[in-house]
LUMGUPA-527455 format. One record per atom (N, C-alpha, C, O, CB): residue in one letter; z, y, x. Coordinates in steps of 0.02 Angstrom, whole numbers, plus 50000, padded with zeros to 5 digits. Glycine has a CB too. Layout:
N
AZYX...
//
This chain:
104
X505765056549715X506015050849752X505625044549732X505455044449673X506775049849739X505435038649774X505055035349762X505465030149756X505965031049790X504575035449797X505445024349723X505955018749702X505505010849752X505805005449755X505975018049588X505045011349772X504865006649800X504735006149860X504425001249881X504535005049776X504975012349908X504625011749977X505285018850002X505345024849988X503475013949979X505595015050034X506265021950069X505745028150108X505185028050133X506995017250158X506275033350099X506095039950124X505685040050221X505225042850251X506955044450117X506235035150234X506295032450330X505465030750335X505165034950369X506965022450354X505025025050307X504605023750318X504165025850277X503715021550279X504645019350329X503975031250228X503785035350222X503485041350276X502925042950297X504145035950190X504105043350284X504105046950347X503405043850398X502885047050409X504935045550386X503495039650412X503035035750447X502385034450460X502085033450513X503125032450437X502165034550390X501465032650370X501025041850380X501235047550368X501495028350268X500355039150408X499855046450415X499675048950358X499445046250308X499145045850452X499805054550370X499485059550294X498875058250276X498485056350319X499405067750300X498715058850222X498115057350193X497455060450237X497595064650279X498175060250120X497075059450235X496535058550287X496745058450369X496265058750407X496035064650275X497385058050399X497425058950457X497075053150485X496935053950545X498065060150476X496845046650456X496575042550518X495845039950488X495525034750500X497155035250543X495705044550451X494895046150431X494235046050493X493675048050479X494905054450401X494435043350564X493885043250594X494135038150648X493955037450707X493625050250615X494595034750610X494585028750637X494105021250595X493855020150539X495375027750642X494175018150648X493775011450615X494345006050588X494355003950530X493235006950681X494875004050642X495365000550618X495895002350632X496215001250684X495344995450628X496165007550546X496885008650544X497375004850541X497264998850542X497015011350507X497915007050537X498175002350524X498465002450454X498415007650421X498545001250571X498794996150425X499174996350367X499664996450361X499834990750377X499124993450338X500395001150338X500915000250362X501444999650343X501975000150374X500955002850388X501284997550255X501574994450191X501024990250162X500424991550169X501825000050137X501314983450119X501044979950094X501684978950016X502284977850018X500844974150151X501244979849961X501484982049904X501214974649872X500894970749906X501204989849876X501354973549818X501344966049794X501624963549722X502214964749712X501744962149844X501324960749678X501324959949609X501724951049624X501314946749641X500374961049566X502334949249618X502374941849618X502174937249568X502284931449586X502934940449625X501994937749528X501494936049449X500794936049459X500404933449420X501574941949385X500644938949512X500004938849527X499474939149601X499694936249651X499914943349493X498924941849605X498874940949685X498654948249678X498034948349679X498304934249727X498874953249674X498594961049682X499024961449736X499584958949740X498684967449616X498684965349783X499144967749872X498734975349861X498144976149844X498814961249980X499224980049877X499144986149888X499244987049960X499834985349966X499544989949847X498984989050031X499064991250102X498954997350094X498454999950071X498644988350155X499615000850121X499575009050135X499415009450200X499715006150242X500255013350124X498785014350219X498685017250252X498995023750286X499255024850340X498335016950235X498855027950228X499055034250219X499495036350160X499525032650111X498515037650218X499855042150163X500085045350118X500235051750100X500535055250141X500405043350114X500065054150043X500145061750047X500875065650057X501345064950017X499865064049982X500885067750085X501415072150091X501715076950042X502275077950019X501275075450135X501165079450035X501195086949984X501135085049921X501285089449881X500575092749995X500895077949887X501085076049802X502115069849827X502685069949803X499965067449749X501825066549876X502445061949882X502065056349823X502405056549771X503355066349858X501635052949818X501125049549762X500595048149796X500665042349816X500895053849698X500035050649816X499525046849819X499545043849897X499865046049945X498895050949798X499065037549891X499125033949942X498385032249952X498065030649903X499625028449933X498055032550019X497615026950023X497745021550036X498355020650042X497225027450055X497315015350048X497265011450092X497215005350047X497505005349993X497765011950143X496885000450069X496784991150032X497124989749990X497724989249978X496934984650072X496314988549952X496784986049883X496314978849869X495704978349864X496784992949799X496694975349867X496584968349854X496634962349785X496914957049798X496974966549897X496394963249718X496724961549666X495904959049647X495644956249695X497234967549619X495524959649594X495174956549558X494434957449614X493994953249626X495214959749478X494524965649644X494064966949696X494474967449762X495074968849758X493654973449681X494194966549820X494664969749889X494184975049886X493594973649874X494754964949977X494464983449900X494234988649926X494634992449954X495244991949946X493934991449892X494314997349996X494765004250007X494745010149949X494255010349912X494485008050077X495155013949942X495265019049882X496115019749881X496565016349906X494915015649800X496105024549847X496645029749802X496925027349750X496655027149695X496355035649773X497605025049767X497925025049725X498645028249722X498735032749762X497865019949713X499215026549677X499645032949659X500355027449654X500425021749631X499355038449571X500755031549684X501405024849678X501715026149631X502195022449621X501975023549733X501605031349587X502145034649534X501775026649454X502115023149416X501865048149509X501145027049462X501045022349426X501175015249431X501345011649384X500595022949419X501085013349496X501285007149537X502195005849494X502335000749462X501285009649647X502595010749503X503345010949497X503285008749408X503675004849381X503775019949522X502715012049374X502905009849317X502785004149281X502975002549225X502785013249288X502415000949328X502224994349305X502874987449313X502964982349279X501514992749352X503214990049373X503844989149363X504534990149300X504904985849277X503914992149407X504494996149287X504804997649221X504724996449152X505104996049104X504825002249217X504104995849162X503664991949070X503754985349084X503894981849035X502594993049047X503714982549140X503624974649132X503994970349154X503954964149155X503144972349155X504544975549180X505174969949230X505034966949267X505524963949290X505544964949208X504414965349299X504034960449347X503714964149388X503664960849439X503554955649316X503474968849394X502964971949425X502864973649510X502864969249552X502964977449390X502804978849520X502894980749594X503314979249637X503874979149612X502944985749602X503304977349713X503554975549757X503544976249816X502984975449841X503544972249753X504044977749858X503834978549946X503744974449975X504264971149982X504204981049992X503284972350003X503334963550061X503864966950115X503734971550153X502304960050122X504404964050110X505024968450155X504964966550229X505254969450275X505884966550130X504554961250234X504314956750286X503644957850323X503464955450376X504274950350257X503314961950285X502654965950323X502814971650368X503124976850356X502124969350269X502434968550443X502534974150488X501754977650503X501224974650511X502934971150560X501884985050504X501204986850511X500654983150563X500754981650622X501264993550528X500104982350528X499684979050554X498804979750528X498604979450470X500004972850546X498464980450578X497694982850583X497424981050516X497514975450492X497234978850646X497024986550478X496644983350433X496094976550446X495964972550401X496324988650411X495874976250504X495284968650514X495664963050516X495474957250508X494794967950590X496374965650530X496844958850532X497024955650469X496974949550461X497524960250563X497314961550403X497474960550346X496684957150309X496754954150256X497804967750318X496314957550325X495774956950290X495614949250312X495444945450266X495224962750306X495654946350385X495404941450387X496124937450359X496004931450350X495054940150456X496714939050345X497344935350335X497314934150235X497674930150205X498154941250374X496834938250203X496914937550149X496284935250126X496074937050071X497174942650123X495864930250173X495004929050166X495204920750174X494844916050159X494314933450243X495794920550198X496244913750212X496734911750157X496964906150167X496704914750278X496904914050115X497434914550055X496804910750001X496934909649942X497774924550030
//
């Protein structure tokens, strides 16, 4: 069970490589450090771990890559501060997120 992102919109998001031959996916969680400016955008998600995720990651570098929400959750638990859902992000195009955080 994942503590930062409900089962419902889970459900939701494309399995890991399903939108691998697209140009602009979309993003359809935005994850978020309030202590800091790291933004995680899910793309994708695996199904079969329920953990790994692609999609934008935005913190010291912006890139695309792999990361894992089981660690994400613990940065929450060690630090009392940590991880977060923008409960207010609606899925939206990666060229969009990119020019919206080139403006921040």
């Amino acid at each position: 069970m994942n503590k930062l992102i409900p089962q419902t919109i889970l459900n939701n998001i494309p399995d890991l490589y399903a939108t691998a031959g697209e140009l602009n996916p979309k993003c359809h969680v935005k994850l978020f450090t309030p202590n800091s400016d790291w933004n995680w955008y899910i793309i994708e998600f695996s199904k079969e771990n329920s953990d790994t995720c692609y999609g934008y990651v935005d913190g010291a570098e912006a890139e695309l890559g792999y990361f894992s929400l089981r660690e994400l959750e613990e940065l929450f638990e060690t630090f009392a501060l940590g991880v977060e859902r923008d409960i207010c992000f609606k899925p939206t195009r990666l060229s969009k997120v990119k020019k919206m955080r080139t403006k921040e």
